[in-house]
N, C-alpha and C positions, 0 to 999 in steps of 0.2 A: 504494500500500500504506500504511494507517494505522501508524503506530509511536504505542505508548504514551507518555506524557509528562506524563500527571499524577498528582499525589500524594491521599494519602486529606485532605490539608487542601483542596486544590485543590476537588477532590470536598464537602467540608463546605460551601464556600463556593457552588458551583454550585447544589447542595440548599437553602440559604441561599433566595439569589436567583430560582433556579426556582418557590418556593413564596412568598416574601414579594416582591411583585410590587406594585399598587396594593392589592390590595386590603382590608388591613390597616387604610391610611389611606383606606378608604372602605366597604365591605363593615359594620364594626359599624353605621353607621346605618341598613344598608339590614334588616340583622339585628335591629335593636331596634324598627324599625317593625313588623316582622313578627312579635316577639316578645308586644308589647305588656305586658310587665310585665318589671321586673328578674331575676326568680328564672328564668323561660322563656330570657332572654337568655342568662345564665350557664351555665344546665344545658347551650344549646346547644355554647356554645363549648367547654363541659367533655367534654362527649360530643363535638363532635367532634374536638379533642384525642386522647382517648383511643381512635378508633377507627381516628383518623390514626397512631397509634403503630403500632396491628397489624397497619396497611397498610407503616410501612417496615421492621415488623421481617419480616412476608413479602416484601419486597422484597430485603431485608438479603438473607435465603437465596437468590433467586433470582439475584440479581446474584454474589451468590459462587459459585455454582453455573456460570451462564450467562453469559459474557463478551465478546460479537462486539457489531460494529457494526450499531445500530439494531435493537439487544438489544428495544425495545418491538415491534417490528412482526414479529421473528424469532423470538420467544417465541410467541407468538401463531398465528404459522404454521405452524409444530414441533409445538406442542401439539393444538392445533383444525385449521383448515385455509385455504390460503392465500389462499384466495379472504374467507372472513370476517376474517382479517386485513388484508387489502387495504380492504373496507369500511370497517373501524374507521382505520384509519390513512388512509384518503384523505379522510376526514369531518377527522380529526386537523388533518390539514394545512392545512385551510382554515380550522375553529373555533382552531385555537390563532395563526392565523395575527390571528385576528378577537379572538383572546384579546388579543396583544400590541397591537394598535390600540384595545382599551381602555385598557392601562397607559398607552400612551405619550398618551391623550387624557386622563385624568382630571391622568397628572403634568402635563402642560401647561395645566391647570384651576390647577392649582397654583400656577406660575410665572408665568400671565397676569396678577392681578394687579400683580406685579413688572415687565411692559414698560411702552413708554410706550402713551399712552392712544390712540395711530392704531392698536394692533396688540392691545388689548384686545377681546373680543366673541370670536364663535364664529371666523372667519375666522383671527385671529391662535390659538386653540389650537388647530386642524387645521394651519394652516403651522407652530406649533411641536414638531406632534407628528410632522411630515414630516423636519422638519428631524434631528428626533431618531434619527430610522430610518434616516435617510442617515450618519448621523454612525457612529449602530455596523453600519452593512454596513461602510464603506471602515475601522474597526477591525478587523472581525473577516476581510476581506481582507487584511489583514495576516499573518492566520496565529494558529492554534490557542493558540499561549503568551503573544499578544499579548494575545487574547480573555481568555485565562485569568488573564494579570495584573491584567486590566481587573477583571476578576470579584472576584478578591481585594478590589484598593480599596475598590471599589464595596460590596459585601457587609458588609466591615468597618466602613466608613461609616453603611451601614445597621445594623449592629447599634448601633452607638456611639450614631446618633441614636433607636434606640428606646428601648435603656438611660435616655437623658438622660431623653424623656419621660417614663418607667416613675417617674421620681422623682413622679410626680404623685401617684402611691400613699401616698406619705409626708407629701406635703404638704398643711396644711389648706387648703382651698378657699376663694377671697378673701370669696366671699358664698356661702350655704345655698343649693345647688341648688335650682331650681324645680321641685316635681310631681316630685321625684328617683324614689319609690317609688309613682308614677303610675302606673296602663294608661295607654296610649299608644291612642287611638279606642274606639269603640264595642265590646262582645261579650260576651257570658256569659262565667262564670267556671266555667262546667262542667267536667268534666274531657274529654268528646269536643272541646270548644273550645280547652283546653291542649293538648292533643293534636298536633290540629290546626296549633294554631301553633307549636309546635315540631319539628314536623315539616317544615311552610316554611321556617322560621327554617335550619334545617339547610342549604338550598341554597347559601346565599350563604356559612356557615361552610365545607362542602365546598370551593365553590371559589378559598376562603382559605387553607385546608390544599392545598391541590391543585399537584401538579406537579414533586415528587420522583421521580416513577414516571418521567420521565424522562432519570434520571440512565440510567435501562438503555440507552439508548443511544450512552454512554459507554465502553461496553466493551473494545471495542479502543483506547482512547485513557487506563486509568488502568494506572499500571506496579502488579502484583502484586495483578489484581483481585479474586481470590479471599479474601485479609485487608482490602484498603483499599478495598473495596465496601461490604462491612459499616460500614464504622468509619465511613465518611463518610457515609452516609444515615441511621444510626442517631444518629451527633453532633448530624447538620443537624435531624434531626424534634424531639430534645430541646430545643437550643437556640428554636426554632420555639415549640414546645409555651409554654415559660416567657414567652418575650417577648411574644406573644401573651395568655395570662392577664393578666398583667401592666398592659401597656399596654392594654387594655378594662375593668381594675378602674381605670387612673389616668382613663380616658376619662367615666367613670361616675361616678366620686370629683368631678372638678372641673368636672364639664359637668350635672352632674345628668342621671337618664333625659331627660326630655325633651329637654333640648340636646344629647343624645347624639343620640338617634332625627332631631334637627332640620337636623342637622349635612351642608352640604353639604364642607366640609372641615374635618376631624372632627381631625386630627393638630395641623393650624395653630392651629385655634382651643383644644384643650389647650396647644401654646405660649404662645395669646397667653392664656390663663389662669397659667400660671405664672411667665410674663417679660415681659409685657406688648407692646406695639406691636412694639418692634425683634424679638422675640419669633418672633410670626407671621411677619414678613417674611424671618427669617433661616432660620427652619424650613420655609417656603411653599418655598426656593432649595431649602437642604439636604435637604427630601423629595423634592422633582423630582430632584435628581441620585441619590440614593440609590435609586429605583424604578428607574431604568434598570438599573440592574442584571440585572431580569426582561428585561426587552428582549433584553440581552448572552446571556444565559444561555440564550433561546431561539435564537438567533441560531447560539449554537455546537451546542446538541443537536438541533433538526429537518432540518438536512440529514443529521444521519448514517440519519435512518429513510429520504430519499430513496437513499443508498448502498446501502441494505440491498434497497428495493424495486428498484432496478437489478439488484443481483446476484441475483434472479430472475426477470431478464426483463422486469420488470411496466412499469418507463422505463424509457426511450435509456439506455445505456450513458453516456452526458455527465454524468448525473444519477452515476455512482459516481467521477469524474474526480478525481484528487487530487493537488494541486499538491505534488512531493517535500519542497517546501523549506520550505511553510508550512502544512502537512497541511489547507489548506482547501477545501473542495470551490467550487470560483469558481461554477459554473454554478446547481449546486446553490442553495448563497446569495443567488445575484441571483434567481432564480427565487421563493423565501420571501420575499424582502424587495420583491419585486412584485405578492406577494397580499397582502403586508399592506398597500398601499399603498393597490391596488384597495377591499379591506374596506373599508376609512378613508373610501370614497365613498359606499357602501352600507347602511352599518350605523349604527345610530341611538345610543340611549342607554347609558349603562354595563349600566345595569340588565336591557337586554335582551339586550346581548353574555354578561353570566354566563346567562339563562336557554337561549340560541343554543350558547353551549359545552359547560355541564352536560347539556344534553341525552344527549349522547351522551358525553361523556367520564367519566361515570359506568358507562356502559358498559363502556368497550374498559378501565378501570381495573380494574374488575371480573374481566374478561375476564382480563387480563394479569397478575393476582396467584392467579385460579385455573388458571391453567399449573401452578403450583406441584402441584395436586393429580395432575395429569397424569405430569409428570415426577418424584413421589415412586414412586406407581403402578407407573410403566416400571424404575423402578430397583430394586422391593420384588425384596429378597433377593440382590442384589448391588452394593448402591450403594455406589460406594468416597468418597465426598465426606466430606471430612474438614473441611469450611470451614466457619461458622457457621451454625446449624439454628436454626426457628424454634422455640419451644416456649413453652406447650401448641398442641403440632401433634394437629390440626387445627382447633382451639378458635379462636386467633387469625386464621388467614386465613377461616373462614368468616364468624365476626362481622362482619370488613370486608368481605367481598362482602355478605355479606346488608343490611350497612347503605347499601351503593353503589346495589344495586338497588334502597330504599325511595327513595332519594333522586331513581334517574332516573325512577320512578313518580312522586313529587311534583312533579318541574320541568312532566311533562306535564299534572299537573292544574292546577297554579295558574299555568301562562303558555306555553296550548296553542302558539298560534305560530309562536314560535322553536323551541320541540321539535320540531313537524312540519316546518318548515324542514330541522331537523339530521336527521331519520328520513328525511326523504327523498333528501336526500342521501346517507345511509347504505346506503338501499336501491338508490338509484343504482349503487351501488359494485359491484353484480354484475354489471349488464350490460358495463361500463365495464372491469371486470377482465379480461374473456375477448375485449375488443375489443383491448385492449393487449397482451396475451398473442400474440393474432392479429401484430400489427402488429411488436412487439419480438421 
């Protein structure tokens, strides 16, 4: 039986860390490439800020509303039905699995050059990013408040180091950016060509803002969820929102566009623009620790949706198992943290894990904030929920689905793929559903 045990700060910092993952310190170059000009750049991130807001203030409501464990994949079920829930969450579990073996690959990009030079090259960041993954299973076997402490640090750390960078805003820049308000490649300047590219541009901001949605999984685990659901995903998207602005105007200010778009580690090198040598090397450490954080924060939310698929059958009964003393699901656990291991064999570059993820998790995102419409619906004319409501309802949650779905129609055109990769496994999830059902 889960017992509650975390706070709406606890919650703020999860939300933190769920969404500020790598790809903050990576993600703007892959977005200004795609952008190719500064104004496309900015609009995207400003739009997708703003669409990321309407997404946690529907969330806000639903989680105040809906409070059980593996709240993403229960919602889902309740609302539509369980079989397409089961799809979307069994695609979940393998791309967010392949999500984390990009953070823990790009942070160990980070810290490589930091080892010595026998453990430099690809080999030594695949064992550091191994290493990484073993490090927070035997944490978060420890138990749920160990996790959650770790969370705190860690998150806070992270804010503190992007605050520092954020100072780059202020600072003048030691030399005049190069080609700062350049295109970046070849293209018309049409407007179906802005378009276009800001429309791309949007993939990789998505799955930078991406990953609060499963704070809903949280449910049976935050004390008095109906007030401190709200307060802690609406904290986490604000704070988010700013530090993000922010630290891509200082990235842009001291790197000029092109050294921004050029950038294969885009955080270090604004350090070593503002502090020089010691600079990079000290920020290269301090962003590798601070990124785990994503790690952690996955680590404690994807088993509770295995909990939830247990307690209807879909897995073994092992899969809802919960140790009394350290509410962690052991079996659960070792089981996520052996697909993310596997991914770590199979899957290629950063840039192709966001197009393998967004596939589909623009989707079940989608999916799981228009429950809301469902569960307003069933309540019309007797809804007694007195907890925080989103408003202008229905204004805000449809802007964010309709912009979820422009986005999983983009990943399919510009990087077919890994979409058909993620669709096919999606669509796998039918026959696969009713085999388990069978067997469980």
């Amino acid at each position: 039986m889960i017992q509650p045990k975390l706070s709406a700060f606890d919650l703020t910092m999860i939300v933190v860390s769920l969404v500020i993952g790598i790809g903050i310190f990576r993600t703007p170059a892959i977005v200004a490439q795609s952008a190719g000009t500064p104004t496309v750049f900015f609009a995207a991130w400003i739009a997708g800020g703003l669409v990321s807001l309407c997404g946690a203030l529907t969330f806000a409501e639903i989680g105040s509303r809906y409070h059980v464990a593996g709240g993403f994949y229960k919602l889902i079920s309740d609302a539509f039905h369980p079989v397409f829930a089961f799809m979307l969450n069994w695609v979940i579990v393998l791309t967010y699995g392949a999500g984390n073996v990009g953070v823990a690959l790009i942070g160990a990009e980070y810290i490589n050059p930091l080892l010595p030079e026998s453990l430099r090259g690809p080999v030594g960041v695949q064992g550091t990013a191994i290493v990484t993954v073993l490090v927070f299973y035997v944490i978060n076997l420890l138990g749920i408040r160990s996790g959650a402490r770790t969370q705190n640090l860690l998150s806070g750390l992270k804010v503190v180091l992007m605050l520092v960078l954020c100072l780059g805003v202020f600072v003048s820049p030691a030399s005049m950016p190069v080609s700062s308000a350049a295109p970046i490649g070849a293209g018309s300047n049409n407007d179906i060509h802005v378009v276009g590219t800001f429309a791309v541009s949007l993939i990789a901001v998505f799955y930078t803002y991406g990953g609060y949605q499963q704070v809903l999984n949280f449910g049976a685990d935050i004390k008095n969820p109906a007030r401190n659901a709200p307060k802690g995903i609406i904290a986490g998207i604000l704070l988010i929102m700013a530090l993000y602005l922010g630290l891509n105007y200082a990235y842009y200010r001291q790197l000029g566009f092109e050294g921004l778009a050029n950038s294969k580690l885009i955080a270090a090198d604004l350090a070593r623009a503002l502090f020089g040598e010691k600079g990079f090397t000290f920020f290269s450490l301090a962003i590798f620790i601070s990124v785990l954080g994503y790690l952690n924060a996955s680590l404690l939310s994807l088993p509770r949706v295995y909990y939830a698929m247990a307690e209807d059958g879909i897995l073994p009964p092992i899969f809802k198992r919960v140790n009394s003393r350290t509410q962690t699901q052991e079996f659960a656990l070792t089981f996520l943290v052996a697909i993310m291991l596997l991914s770590l064999f199979f899957l290629g570059t950063f840039e192709k894990i966001v197009s393998y993820v967004m596939s589909i998790d623009s989707l079940a995102l989608a999916s799981a904030a228009a429950t809301l419409f469902v569960f307003r619906r069933r309540a019309k004319g007797q809804d007694t929920h007195t907890g925080y409501r989103v408003k202008p309802y229905p204004l805000l949650p449809i802007i964010f689905v309709g912009f979820l779905l422009i986005v999983s129609v983009n990943v399919i055109i510009s990087d077919p793929v890994p979409a058909a990769i993620g669709w096919g496994l999606f669509l796998s999830g039918w026959p696969l559903y009713h085999l388990l059902k069978k067997v469980f």
